[in-house]
Structures are given as C-alpha cells and as structure tokens.
LUMDRENTOR-140657 format. One record per residue: residue in three letters; z, x, y of N, C-alpha, C, CB in turn. Coordinates in nm, 3 decimals, m for minus. Atoms other than C-alpha are relative to their C-alpha. Glycine has a CB too. Example, Ala and Ser with C-alpha at 12.3 -4.5 7.8 and 13.67 -1.06 7.14 Angstrom:
BEGIN
{ALA; {0.000; 0.089; m0.119}; {0.780; 1.230; m0.450}; {0.000; 0.090; 0.120}; {0.125; m0.099; 0.003}}
{SER; {m0.006; m0.082; m0.119}; {0.714; 1.367; m0.106}; {0.073; m0.077; 0.109}; {m0.142; 0.041; 0.046}}
END
This chain:
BEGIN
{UNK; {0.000; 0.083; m0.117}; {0.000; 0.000; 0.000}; {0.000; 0.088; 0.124}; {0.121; m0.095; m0.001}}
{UNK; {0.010; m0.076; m0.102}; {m0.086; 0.126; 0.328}; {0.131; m0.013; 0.100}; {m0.128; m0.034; 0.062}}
{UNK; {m0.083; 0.010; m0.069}; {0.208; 0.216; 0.577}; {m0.039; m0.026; 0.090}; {0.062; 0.067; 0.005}}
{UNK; {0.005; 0.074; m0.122}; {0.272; 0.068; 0.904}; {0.138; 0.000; 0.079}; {m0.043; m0.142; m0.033}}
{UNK; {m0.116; m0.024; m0.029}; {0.545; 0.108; 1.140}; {0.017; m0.125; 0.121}; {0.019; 0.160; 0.039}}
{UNK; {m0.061; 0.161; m0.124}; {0.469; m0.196; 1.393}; {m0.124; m0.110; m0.035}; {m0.012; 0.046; 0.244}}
{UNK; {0.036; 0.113; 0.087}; {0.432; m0.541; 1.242}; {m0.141; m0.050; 0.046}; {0.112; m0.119; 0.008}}
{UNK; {0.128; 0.097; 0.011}; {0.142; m0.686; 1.425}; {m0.155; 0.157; m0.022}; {m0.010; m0.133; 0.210}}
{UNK; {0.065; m0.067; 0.044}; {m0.043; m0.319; 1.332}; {m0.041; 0.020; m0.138}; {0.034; 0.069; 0.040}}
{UNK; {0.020; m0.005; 0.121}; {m0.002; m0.355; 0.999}; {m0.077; m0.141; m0.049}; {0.132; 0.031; m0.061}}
{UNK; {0.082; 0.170; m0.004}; {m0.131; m0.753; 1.003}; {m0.131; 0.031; 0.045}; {0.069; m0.131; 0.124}}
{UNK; {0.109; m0.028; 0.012}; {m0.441; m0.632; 1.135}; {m0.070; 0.042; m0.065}; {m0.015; 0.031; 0.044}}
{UNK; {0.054; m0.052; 0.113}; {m0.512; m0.399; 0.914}; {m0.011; m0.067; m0.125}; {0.058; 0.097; m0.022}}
{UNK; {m0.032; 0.072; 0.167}; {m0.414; m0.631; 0.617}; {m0.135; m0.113; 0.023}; {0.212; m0.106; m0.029}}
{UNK; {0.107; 0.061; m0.071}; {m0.633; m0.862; 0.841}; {m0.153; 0.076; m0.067}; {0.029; 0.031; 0.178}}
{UNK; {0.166; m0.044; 0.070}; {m0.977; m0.628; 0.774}; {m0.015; 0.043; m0.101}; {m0.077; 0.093; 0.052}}
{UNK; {0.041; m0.052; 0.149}; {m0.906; m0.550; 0.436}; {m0.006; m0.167; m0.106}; {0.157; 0.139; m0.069}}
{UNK; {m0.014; 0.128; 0.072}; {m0.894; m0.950; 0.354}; {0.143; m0.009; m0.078}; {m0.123; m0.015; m0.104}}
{UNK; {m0.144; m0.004; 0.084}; {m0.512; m0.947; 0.229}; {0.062; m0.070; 0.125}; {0.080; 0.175; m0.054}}
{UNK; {m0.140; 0.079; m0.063}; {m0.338; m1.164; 0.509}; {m0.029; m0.146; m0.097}; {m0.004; m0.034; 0.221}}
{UNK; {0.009; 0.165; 0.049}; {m0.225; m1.519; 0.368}; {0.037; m0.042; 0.113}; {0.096; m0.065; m0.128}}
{UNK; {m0.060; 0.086; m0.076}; {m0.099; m1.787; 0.604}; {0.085; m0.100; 0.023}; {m0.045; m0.025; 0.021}}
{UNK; {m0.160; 0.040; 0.053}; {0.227; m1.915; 0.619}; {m0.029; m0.096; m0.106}; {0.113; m0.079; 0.125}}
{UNK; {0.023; 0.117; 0.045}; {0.064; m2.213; 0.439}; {m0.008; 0.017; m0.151}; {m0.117; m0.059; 0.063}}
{UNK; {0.006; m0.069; 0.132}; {m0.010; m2.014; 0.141}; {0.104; m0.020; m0.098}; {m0.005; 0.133; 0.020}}
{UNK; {m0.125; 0.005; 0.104}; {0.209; m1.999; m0.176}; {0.020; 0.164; m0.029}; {m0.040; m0.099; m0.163}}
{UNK; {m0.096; m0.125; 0.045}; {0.414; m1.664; m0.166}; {0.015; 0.073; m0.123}; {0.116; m0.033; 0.011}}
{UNK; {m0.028; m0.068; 0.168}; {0.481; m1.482; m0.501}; {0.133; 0.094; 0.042}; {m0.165; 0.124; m0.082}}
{UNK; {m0.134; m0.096; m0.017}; {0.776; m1.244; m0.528}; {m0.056; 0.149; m0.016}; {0.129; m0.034; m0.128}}
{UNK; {0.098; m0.142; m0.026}; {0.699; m0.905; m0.403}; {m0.086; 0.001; 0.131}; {m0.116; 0.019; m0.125}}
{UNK; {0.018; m0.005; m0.117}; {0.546; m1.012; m0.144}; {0.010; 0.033; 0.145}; {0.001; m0.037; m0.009}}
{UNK; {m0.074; m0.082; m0.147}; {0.555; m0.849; 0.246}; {m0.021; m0.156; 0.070}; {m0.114; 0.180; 0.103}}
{UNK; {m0.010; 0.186; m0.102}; {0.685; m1.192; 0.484}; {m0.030; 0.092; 0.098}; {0.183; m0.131; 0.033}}
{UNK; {0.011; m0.024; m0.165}; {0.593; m1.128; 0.836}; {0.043; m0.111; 0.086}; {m0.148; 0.026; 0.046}}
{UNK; {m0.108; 0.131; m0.041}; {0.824; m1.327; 1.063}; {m0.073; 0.020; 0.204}; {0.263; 0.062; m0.045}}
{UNK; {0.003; 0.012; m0.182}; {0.776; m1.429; 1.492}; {0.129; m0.065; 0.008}; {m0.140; m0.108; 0.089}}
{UNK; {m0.104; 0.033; m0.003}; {1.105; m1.454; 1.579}; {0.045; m0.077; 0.158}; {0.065; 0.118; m0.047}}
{UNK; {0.052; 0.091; m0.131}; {1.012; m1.598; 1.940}; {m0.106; m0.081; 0.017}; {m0.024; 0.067; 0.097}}
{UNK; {0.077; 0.071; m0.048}; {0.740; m1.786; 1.933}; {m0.125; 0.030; 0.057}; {0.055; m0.047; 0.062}}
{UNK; {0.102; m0.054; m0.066}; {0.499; m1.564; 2.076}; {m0.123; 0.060; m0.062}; {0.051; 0.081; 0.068}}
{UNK; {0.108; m0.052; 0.131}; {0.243; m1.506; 1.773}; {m0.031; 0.127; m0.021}; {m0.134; m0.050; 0.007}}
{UNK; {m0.025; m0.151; 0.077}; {0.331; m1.122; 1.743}; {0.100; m0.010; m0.068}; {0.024; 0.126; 0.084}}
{UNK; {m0.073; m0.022; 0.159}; {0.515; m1.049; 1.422}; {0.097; 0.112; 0.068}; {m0.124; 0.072; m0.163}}
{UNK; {m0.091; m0.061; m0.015}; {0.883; m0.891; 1.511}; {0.097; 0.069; m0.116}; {0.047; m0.073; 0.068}}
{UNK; {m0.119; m0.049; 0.116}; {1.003; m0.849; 1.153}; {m0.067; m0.008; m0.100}; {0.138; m0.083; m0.026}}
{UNK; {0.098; 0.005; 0.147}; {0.877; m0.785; 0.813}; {0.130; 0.014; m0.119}; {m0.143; 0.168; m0.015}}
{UNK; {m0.097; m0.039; 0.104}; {1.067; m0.830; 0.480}; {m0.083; 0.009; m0.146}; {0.128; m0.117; m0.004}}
{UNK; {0.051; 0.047; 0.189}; {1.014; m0.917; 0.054}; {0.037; m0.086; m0.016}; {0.043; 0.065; m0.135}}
{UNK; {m0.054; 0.140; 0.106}; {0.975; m1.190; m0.102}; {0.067; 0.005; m0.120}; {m0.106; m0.080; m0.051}}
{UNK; {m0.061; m0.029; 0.183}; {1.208; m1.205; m0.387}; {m0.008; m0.108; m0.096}; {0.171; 0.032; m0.016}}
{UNK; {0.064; 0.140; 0.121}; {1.169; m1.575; m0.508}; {m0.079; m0.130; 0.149}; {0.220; m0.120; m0.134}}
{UNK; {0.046; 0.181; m0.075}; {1.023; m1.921; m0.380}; {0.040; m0.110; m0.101}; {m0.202; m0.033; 0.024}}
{UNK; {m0.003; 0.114; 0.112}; {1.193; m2.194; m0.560}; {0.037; m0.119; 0.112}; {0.133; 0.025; m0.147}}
{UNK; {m0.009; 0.100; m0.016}; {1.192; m2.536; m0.453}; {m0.046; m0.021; 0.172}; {0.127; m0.032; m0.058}}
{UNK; {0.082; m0.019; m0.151}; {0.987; m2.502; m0.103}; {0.149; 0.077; 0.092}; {m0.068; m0.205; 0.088}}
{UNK; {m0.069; m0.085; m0.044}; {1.242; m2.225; m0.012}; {m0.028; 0.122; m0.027}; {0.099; m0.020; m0.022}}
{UNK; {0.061; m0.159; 0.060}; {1.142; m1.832; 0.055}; {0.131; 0.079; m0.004}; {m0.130; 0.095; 0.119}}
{UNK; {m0.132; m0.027; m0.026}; {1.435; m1.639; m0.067}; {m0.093; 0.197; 0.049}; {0.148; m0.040; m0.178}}
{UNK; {0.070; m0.126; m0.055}; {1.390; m1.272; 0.111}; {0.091; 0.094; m0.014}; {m0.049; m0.004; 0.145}}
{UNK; {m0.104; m0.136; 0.031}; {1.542; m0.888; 0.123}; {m0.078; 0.043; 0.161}; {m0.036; 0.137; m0.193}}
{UNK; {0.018; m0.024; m0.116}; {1.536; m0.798; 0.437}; {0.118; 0.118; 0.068}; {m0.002; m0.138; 0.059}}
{UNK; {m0.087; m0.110; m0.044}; {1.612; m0.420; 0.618}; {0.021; m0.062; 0.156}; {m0.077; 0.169; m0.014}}
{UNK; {m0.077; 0.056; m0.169}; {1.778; m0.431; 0.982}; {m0.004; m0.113; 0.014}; {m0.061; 0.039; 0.141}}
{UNK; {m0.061; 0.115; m0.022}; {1.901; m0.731; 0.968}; {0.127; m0.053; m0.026}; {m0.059; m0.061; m0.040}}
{UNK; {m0.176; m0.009; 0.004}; {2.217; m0.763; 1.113}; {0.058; 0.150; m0.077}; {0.070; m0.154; m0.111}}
{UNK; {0.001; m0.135; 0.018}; {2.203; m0.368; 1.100}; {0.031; m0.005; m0.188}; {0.132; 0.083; 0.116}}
{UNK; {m0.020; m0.052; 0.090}; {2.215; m0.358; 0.728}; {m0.113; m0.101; m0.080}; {0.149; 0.016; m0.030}}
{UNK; {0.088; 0.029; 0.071}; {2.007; m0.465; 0.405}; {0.062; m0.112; m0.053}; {m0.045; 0.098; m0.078}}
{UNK; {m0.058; 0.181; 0.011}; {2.048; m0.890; 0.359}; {m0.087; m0.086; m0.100}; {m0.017; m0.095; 0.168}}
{UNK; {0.132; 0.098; 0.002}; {1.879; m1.145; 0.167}; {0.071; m0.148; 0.098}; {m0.055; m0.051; m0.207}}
{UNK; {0.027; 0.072; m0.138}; {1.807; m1.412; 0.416}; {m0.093; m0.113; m0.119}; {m0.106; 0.112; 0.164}}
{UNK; {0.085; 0.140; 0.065}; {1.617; m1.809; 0.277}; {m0.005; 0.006; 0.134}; {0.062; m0.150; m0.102}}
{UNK; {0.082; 0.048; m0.093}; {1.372; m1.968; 0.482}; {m0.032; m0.140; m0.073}; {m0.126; 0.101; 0.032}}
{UNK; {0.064; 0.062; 0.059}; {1.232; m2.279; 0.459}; {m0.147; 0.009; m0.010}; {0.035; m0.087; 0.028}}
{UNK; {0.104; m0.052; 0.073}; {0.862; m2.227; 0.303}; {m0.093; m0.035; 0.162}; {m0.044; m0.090; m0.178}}
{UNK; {0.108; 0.013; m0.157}; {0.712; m2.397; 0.666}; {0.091; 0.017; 0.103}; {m0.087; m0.164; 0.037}}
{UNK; {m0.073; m0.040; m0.125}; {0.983; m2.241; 0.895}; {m0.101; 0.021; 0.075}; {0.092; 0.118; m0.002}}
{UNK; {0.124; m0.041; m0.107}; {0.785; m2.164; 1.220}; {0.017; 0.166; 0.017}; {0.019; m0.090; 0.177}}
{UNK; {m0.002; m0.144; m0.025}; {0.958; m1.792; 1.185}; {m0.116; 0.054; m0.059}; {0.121; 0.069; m0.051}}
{UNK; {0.042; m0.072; 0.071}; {0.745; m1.728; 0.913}; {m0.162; m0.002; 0.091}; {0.026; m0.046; m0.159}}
{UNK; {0.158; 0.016; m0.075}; {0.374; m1.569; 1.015}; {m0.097; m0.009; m0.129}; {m0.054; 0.156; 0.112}}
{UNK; {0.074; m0.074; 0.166}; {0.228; m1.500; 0.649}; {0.067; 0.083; m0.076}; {m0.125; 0.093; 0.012}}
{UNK; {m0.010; m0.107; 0.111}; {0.229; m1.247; 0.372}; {m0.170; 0.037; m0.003}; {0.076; m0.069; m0.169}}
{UNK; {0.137; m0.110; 0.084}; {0.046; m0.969; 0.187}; {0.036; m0.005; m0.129}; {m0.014; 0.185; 0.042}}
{UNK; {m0.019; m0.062; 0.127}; {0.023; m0.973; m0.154}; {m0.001; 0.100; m0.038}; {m0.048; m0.023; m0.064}}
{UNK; {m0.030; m0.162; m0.005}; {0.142; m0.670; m0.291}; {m0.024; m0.028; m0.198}; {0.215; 0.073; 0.092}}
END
C-alpha cells in the first residue's frame, strides 16, 4: 500500500489508481476509513476497519484522544468520507 502522510493526499492518489469507495459502499475489515470531522469535504483523520456488523463501522484508530482507540460509527455517519480496500 502506498504511504501518505496527509489524508486528502492519499484520497487522491487512491482516487487515480480507482481504489476510493464512498461512504455508501460496504466496508470489509481491513479497510483504511477516511473521516471529515468538520464538514468541509477534506479528510482530517484516517483509521481501520475492524468489523461492520449490523449497519455499524467498528474502527482502530491512532491519535485519538492522544492514544490508540477503537471508536463505532454509524455506517452513514456524515464523519465518514469512504475507504480503500486494502
């Protein structure tokens, strides 16, 4: 997988290689989430998908809340921006 150190640089790129999904998509585990945590359709946070059960994304997520968390979403939160299948 190609590295990336700022979220909406790495979405592009995932962008011209045909690998973004859209939040709308169905997730898998393993997956990279890309989150907008304002509203402003640049991507502020990136985590893993670890499951999706029952239209819930459960996640692993670094710096957050300075340490390593899992964090649920609901599957059409507005945080979420997409994934990459990995």
């Amino acid at each position: 997988m190609e590295r990336f150190a700022y979220c909406p640089t790495g979405i592009s790129n995932f962008k011209a290689k045909n690998q973004w999904q859209v939040r709308s998509s169905n997730p898998q585990s393993g997956n990279i989430i890309f989150f907008d945590w304002d509203g402003d359709s640049v991507s502020d946070h990136v985590g893993i998908v670890e499951k999706v059960e029952n239209e819930v994304v459960y996640t692993i997520e670094g710096n957050s809340g300075d340490r390593i968390a899992r964090r649920m979403y609901k599957k059409d939160s507005p945080y979420i921006m997409g994934y990459i299948p990995i």
